[in-house]
C-alpha positions as MATLAB code, in Angstrom:
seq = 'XXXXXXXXXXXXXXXXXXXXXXXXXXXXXXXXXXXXXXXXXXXXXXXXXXXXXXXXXXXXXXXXXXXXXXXXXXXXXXXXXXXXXXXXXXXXXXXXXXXXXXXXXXXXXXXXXXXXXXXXXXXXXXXXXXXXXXXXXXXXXXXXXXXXXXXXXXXXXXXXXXXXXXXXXXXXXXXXXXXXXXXXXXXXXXXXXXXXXXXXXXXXXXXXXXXXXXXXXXXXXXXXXXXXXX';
ca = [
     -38.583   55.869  -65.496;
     -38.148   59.848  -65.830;
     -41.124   59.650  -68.514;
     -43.062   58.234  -66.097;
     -42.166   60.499  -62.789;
     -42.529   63.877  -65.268;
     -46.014   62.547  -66.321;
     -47.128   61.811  -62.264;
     -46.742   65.142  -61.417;
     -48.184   68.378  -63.047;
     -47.156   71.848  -64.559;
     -48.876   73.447  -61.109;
     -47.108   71.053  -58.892;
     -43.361   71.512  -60.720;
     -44.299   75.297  -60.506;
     -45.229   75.263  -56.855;
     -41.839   72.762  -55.688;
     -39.608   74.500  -58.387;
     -40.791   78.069  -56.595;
     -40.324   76.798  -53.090;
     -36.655   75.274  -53.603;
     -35.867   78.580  -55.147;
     -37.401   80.601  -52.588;
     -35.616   78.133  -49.803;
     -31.695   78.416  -52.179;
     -31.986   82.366  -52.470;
     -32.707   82.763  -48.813;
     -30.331   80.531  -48.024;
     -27.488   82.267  -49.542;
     -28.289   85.855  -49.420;
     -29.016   85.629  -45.054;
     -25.525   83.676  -45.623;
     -26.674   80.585  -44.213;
     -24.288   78.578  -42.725;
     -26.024   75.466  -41.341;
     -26.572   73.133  -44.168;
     -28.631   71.094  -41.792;
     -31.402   73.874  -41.979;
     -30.715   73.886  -45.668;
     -31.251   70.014  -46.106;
     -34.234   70.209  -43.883;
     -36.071   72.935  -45.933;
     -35.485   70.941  -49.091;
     -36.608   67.628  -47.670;
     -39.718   69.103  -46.154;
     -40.895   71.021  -49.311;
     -40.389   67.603  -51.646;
     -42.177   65.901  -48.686;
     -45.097   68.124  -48.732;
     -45.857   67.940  -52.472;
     -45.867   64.206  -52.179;
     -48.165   64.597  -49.315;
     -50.513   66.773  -51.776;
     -50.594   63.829  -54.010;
     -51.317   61.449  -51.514;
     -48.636   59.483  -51.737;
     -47.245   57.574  -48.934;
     -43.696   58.563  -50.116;
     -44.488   62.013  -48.441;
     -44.813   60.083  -45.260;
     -41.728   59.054  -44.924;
     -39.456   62.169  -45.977;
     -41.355   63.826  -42.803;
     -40.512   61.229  -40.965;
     -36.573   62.155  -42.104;
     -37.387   65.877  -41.727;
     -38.876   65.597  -38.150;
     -35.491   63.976  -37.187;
     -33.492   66.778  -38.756;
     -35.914   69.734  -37.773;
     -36.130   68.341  -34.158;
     -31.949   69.167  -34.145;
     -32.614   72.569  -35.687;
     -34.940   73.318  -32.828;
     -33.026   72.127  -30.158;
     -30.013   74.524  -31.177;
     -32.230   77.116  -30.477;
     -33.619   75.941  -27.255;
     -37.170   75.671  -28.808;
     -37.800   72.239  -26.769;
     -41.293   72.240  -27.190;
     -40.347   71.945  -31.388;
     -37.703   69.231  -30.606;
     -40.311   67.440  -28.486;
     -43.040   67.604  -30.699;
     -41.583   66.789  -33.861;
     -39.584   63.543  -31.827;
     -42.030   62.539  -30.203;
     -45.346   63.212  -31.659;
     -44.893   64.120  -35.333;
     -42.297   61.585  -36.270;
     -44.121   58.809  -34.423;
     -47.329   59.466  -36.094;
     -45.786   59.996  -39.756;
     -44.685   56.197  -38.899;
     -48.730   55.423  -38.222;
     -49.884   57.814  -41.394;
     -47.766   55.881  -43.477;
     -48.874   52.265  -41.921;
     -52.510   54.057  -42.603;
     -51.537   55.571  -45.683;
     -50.641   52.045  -47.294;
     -53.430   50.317  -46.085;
     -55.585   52.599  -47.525;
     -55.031   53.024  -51.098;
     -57.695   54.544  -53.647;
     -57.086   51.623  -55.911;
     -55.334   48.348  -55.627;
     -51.221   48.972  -56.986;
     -51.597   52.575  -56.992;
     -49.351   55.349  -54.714;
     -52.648   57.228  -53.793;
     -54.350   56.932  -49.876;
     -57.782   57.016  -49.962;
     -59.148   60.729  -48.280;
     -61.465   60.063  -45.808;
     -64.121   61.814  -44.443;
     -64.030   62.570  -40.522;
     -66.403   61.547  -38.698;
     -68.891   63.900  -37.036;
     -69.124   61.650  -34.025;
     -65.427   61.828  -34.123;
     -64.804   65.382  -33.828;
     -65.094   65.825  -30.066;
     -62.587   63.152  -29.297;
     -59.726   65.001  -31.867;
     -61.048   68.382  -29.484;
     -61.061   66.455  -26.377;
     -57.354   65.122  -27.511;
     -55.801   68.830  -29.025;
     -57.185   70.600  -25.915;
     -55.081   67.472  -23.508;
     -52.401   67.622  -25.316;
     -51.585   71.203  -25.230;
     -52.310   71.550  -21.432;
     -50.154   68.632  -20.852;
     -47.100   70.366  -23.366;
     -48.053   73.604  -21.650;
     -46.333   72.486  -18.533;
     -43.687   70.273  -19.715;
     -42.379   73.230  -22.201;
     -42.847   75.789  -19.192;
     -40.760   73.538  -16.796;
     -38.102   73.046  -19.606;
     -37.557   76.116  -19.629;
     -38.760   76.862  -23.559;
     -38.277   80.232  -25.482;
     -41.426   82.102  -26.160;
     -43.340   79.743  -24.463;
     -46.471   80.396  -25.547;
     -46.194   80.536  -29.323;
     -44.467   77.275  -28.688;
     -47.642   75.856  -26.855;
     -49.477   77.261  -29.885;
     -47.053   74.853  -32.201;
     -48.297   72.128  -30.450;
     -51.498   72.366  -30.672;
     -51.331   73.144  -34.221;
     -48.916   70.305  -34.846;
     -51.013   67.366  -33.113;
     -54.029   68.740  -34.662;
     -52.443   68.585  -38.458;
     -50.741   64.983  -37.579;
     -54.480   63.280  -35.729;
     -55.874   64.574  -39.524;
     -52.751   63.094  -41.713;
     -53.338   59.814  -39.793;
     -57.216   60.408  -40.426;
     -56.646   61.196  -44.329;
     -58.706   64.109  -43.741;
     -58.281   66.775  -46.228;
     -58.026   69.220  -43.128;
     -54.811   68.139  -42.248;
     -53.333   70.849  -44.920;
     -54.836   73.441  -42.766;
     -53.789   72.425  -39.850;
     -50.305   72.390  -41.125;
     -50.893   75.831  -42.732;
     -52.059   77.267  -39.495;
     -48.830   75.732  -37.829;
     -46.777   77.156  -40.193;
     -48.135   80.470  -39.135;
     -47.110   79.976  -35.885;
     -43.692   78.815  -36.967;
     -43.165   81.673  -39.116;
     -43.494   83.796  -35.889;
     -41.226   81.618  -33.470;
     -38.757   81.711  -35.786;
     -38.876   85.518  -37.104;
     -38.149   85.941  -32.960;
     -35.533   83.721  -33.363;
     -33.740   85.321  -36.168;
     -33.693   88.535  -34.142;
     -31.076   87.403  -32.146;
     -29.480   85.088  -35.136;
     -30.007   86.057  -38.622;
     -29.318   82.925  -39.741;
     -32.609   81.324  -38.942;
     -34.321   83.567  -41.581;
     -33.638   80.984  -43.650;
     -35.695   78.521  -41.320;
     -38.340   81.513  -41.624;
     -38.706   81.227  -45.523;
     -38.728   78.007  -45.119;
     -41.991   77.882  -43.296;
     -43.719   80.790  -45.841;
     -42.633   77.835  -48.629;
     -44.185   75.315  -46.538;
     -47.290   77.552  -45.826;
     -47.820   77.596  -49.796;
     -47.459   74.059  -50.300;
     -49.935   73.291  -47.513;
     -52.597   75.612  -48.887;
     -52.388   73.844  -52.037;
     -52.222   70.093  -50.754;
     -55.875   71.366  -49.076;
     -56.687   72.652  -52.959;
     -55.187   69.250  -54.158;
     -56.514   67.017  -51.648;
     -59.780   68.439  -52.401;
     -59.704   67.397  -55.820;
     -59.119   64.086  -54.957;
     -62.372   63.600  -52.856;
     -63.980   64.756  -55.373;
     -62.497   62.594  -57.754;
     -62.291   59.243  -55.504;
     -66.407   59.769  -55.102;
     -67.054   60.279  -58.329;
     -67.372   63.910  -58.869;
     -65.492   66.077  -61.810;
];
């Protein structure tokens, strides 16, 4: 069984989680992090996202664990536009990526979705959808109250536009994510200026940021491979 996981993944992909849990542990205990919720979240996500870079439907569901947890994180802050995003829009469609996920392996038996290829006709109805959705968020987050509202809109946008792609098994949903991680990086570097603390939730996000850039690289590969290319 541990022959067989150490042979799934490779050296680049031990390097790349090895790197981000060490990144996640050091920050952790030098900003003297306290909330081992944060802690459990960061690890959880960064396992989740190298799954995701293999395309395996695994992935799918430790988001689904670390939407729950992150969605806690966020409201501690006040952030309400993370807590309702990741409850109701990124948890709910990790639930359909994984339904789509399954249904769509590369091969019969094997723990690898098929990447798919959006649509061109397709591509003004995932605008059409972003632009709703953050309008709609806009003023639900603004009548909530939310801290820096509009880097929080921005999360939103970011957020649906990287989840519509993971359900899609576009190969664009890493940059989506890496974009939102951007955007996360900044709402929480505010954050820790009143609470140190949530630098830890900050180097969280530059670990996730480097895992998404390389699930694009990754995912990339796999097209290639699935259609034949070497």
């Amino acid at each position: 069984m541990l022959r067989k996981i150490i042979k799934y993944f490779s050296l680049a992909d031990a390097i790349i989680w090895c790197s981000s849990v060490v990144l996640i542990l050091l920050s952790y205990f030098i900003f003297r992090g306290s909330d081992a919720l944060s802690l459990t979240a960061s690890l959880i996500g960064v396992t989740a996202l190298l799954l995701c870079a293999k395309g395996h439907p695994a992935g799918q569901v430790l988001v689904i664990i670390f939407s729950f947890i992150y969605a806690v994180i966020s409201y501690s802050f006040s952030y309400y536009g993370e807590m309702l995003t990741y409850l109701g829009m990124s948890m709910p469609m990790a639930v359909l990526a994984l339904i789509s996920w399954i249904k769509n392996p590369y091969e019969k038996g094997k723990a690898e979705v098929r990447v798919n290829r959006l649509p061109v006709r397709e591509i003004p109805l995932f605008l059409a959808l972003t632009v709703g959705v953050t309008v709609i968020f806009y003023f639900i987050l603004a009548f909530l109250g939310t801290a820096n509202l509009f880097p929080s809109t921005l999360s939103v946008t970011t957020s649906f536009a990287a989840v519509y792609l993971t359900f899609r098994r576009s190969p664009y949903y890493a940059v989506a994510y890496a974009l939102n991680d951007l955007v996360l990086i900044l709402l929480w570097s505010l954050a820790s200026i009143e609470n140190t603390e949530y630098l830890t939730v900050v180097f969280c996000f530059v670990a996730f940021l480097v895992n998404d850039l390389y699930g694009f690289i990754s995912w990339r590969k796999m097209e290639k491979r699935q259609s034949g290319g070497h």
